[in-house]
PLY file of the C-alpha trace (Angstrom):
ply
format ascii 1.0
element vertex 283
property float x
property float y
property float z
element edge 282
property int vertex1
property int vertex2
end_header
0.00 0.00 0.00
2.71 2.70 1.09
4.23 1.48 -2.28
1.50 2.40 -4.25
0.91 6.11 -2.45
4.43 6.91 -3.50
3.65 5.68 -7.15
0.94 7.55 -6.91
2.85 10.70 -5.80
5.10 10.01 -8.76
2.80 10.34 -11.24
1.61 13.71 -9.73
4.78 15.35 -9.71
5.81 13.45 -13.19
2.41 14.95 -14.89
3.43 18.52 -15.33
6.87 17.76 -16.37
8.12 17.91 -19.79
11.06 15.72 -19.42
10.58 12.44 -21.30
13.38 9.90 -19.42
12.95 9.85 -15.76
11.89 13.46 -13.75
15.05 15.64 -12.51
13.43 16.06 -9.27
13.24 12.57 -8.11
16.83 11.84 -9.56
17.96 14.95 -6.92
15.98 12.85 -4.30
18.09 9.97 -4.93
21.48 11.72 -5.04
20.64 13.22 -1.42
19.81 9.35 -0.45
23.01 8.14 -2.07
24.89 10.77 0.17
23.20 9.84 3.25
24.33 6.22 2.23
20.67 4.84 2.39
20.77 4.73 -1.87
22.75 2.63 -3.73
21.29 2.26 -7.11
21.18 4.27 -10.28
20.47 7.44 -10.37
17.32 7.47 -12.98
14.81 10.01 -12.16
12.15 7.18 -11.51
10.29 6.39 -8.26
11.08 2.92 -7.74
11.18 0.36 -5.18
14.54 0.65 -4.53
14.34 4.43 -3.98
10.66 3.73 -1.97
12.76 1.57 0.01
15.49 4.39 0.75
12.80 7.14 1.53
11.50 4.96 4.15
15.11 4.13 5.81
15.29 7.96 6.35
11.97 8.08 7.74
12.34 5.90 10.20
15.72 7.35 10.38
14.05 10.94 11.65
10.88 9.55 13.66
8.99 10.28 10.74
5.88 8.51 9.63
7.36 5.54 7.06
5.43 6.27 3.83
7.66 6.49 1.59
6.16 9.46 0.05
9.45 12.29 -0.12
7.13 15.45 0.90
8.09 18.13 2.67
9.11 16.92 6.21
11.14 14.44 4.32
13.09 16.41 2.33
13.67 18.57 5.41
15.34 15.25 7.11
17.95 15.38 3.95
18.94 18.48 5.97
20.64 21.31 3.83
20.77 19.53 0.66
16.48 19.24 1.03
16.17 22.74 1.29
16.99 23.36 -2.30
14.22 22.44 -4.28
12.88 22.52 -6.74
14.79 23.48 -9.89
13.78 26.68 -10.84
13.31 28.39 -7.13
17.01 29.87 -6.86
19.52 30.98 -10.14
21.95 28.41 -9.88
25.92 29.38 -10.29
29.21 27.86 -9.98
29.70 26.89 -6.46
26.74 26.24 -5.42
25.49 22.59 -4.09
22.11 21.33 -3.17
18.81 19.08 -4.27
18.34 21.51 -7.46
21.76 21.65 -8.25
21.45 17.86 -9.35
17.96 18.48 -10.81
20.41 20.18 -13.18
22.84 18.06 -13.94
20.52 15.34 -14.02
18.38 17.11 -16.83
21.92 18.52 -18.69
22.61 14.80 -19.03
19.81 13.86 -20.73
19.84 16.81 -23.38
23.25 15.57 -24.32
25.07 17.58 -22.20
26.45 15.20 -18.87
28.76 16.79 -16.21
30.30 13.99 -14.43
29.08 12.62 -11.28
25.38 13.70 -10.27
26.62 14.85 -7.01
24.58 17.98 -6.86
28.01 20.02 -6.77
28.10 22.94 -9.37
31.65 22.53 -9.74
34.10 23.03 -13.52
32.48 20.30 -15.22
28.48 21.51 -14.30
29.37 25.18 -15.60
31.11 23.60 -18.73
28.16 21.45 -19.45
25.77 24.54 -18.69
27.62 26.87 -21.01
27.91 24.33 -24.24
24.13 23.74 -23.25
23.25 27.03 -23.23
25.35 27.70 -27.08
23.52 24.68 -28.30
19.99 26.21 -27.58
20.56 29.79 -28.10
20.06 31.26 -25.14
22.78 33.75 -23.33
25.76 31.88 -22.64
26.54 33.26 -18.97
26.77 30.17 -16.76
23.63 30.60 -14.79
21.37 28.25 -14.41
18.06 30.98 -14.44
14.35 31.11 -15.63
15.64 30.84 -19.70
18.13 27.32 -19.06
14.67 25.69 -17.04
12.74 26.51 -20.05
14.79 25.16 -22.39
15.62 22.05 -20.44
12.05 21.50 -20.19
11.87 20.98 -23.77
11.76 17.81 -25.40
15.57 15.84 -25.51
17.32 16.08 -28.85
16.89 13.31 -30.58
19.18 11.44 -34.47
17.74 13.38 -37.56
18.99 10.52 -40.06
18.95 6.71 -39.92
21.65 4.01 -38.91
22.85 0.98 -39.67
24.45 -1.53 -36.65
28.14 -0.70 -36.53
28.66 -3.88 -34.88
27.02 -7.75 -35.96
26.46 -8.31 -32.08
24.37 -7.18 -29.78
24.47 -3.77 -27.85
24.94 -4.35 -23.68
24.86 -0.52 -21.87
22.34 1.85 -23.59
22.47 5.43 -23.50
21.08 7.04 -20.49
22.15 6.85 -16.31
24.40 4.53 -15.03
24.86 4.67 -11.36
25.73 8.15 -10.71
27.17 9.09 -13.94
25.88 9.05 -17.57
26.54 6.92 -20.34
26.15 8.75 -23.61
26.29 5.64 -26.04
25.26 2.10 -26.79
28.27 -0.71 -26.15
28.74 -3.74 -28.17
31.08 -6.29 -26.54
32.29 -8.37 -28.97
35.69 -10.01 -29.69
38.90 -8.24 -30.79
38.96 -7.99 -34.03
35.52 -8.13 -34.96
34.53 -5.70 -37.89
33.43 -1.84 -36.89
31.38 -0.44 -40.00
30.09 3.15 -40.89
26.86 3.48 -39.35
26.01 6.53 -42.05
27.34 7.06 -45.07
29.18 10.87 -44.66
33.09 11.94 -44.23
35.46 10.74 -41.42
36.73 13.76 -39.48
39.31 12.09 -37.27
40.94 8.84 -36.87
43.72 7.89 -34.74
44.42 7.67 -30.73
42.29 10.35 -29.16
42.82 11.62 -25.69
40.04 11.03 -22.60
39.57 7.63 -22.58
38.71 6.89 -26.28
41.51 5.33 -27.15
41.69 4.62 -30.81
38.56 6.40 -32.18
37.00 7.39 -35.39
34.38 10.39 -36.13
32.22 10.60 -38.87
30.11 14.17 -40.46
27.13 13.06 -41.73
24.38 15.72 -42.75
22.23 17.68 -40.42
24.83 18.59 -38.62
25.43 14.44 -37.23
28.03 12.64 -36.35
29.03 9.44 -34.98
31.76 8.61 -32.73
33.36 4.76 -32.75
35.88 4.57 -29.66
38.18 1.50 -28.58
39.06 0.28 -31.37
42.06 -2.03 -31.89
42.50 -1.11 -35.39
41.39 1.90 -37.26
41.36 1.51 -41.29
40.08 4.96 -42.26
42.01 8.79 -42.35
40.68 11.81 -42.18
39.22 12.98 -45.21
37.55 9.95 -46.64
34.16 9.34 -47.40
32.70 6.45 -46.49
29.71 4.91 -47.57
26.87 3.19 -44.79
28.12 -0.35 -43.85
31.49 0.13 -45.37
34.41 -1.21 -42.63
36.19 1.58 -40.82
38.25 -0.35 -38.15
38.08 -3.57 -35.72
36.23 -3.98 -31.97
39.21 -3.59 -29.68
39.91 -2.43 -25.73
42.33 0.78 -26.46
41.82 3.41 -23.57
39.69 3.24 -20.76
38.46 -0.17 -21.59
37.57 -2.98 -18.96
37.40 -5.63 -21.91
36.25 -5.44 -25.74
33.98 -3.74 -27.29
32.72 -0.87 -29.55
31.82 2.37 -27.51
29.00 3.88 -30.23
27.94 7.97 -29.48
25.76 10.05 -31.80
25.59 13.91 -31.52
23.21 16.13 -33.30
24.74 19.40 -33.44
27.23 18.68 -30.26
24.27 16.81 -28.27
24.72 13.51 -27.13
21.58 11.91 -28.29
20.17 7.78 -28.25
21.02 6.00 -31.07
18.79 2.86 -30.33
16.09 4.79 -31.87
17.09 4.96 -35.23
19.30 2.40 -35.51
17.90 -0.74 -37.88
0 1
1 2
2 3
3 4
4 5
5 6
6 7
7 8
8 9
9 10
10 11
11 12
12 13
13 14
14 15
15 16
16 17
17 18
18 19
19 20
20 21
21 22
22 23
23 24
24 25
25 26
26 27
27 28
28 29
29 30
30 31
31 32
32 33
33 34
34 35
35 36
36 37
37 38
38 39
39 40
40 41
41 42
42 43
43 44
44 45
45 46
46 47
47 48
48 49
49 50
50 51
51 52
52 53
53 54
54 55
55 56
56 57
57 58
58 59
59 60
60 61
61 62
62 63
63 64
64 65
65 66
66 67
67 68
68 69
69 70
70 71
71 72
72 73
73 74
74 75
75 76
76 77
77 78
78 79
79 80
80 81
81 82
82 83
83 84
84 85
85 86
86 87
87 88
88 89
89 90
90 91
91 92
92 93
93 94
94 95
95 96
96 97
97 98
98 99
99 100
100 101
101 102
102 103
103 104
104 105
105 106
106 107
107 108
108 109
109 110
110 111
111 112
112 113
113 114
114 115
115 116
116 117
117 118
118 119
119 120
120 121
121 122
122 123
123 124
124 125
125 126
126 127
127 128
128 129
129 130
130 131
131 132
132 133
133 134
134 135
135 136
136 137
137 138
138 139
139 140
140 141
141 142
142 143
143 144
144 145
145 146
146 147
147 148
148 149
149 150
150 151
151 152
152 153
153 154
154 155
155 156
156 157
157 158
158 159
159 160
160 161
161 162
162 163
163 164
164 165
165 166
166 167
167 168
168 169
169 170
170 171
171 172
172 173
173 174
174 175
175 176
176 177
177 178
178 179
179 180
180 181
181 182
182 183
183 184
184 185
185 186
186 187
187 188
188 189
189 190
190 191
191 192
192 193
193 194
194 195
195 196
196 197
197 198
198 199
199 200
200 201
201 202
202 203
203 204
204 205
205 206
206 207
207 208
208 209
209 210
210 211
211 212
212 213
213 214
214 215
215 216
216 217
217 218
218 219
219 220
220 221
221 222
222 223
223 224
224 225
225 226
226 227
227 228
228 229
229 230
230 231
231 232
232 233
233 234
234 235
235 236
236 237
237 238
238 239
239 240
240 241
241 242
242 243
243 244
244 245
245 246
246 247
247 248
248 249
249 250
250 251
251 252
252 253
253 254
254 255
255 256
256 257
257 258
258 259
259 260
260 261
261 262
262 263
263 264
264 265
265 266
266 267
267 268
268 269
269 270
270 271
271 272
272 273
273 274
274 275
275 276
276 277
277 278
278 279
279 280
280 281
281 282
């Protein structure tokens, strides 16, 4: 029953939101559980058992009645960090920490533009997300998180203009969206070394070689409408800069270059510098 009052409540404060993966405000709730150690799963945005569960620890926790409905006198026992919410209440700058803070980065991540861990600290990487954010929409690029960002994250996430192909004859593994407390802004295809990479859109490869952050060997590819797809890890690249390439044509082999626990293709998309979902569009 308390279960299904807290669903309940979800779908209340889900209703007048525009955001389409999981609400900010819930995934703030969860990063505030996570730091009181009573959270340990991702952070998605979505009212679950798991995070029912958690909301009731800290109830009992603070003599409060066990519910697990996060109103006010709940978010008041997350102590500071409760106090700053919702999104939207308070311009939000570098520095700055609290419940709203992750709203933000929570809702960056999902328009493309992650920050990190969703820590609810409005540290380098927030304001960097924030400001490419901010370019990418066309509103003023000044770091704050005000009335105009809100808006504009509360518009529907970017999404592929064009059509793919697999890059990969295996299956994908980690899809694009949260994983525990950071973001993962591709698909992943584990698959042997050595197994064929191919052009998921026909267009012109922009770079090609070892690429710095993790990537290890990595090739880009322009495709129209301002698209392009990103192929990182590989153990062989057989493409330079320059060429065109044609959909399904082979542009290197599945490797574990970089920050790589084992093999596989890491597969991004970006629509005009957003990190978007490939899965889709891809056939």
């Amino acid at each position: 029953m308390r279960i299904a009052v807290a669903t309940v409540f979800a779908l209340l404060l889900l209703a007048p939101s525009a955001f389409a993966a999981g609400d900010p405000e819930i995934a703030a709730l969860q990063v505030g559980l996570r730091q009181k150690g009573l959270y340990g799963g991702t952070v998605d945005g979505v009212l679950g058992g798991d995070t029912v569960a958690a909301v009731q620890k800290l109830q009992r926790r603070a003599g409060l009645q066990v519910d697990g409905v996060p109103g006010p006198k709940t978010k008041k026992a997350l102590g500071r960090y409760g106090k700053r919410s919702p999104l939207g209440k308070r311009v939000l700058t570098s520095g700055m920490r609290g419940w709203d803070v992750a709203a933000l980065q929570f809702a960056l991540a999902w328009h493309g533009f992650p920050s990190g861990n969703l820590d609810g600290h409005f540290g380098a990487a927030t304001d960097r997300a924030l400001r490419r954010f901010q370019a990418w929409s066309g509103i003023p690029l000044d770091g704050l998180a005000g009335t105009s960002t809100v808006a504009a994250l509360k518009a529907p996430d970017p999404t592929c203009p064009i059509s793919l192909v697999s890059p990969v004859a295996a299956p994908y593994s980690d899809r694009f969206g949260p994983r525990g407390n950071r973001f993962h802004t591709g698909l992943d295809f584990p698959a042997a070394s050595g197994t064929p990479v191919v052009a998921a859109a026909s267009g012109r490869v922009t770079f090609a070689g070892w690429s710095m952050g993790g990537w290890g060997n990595l090739v880009t590819i322009a495709h129209p409408g301002g698209t392009r797809t990103l192929y990182a890890h590989l153990s062989r690249v057989a493409v330079s800069v320059g060429t065109l390439v044609q959909a399904g044509a082979r542009i290197g082999r599945v490797g574990s270059t970089g920050r790589s626990t084992g093999p596989h293709l890491h597969f991004e998309v970006h629509a005009r510098g957003a990190a978007v979902d490939p899965l889709p569009v891809l056939g």
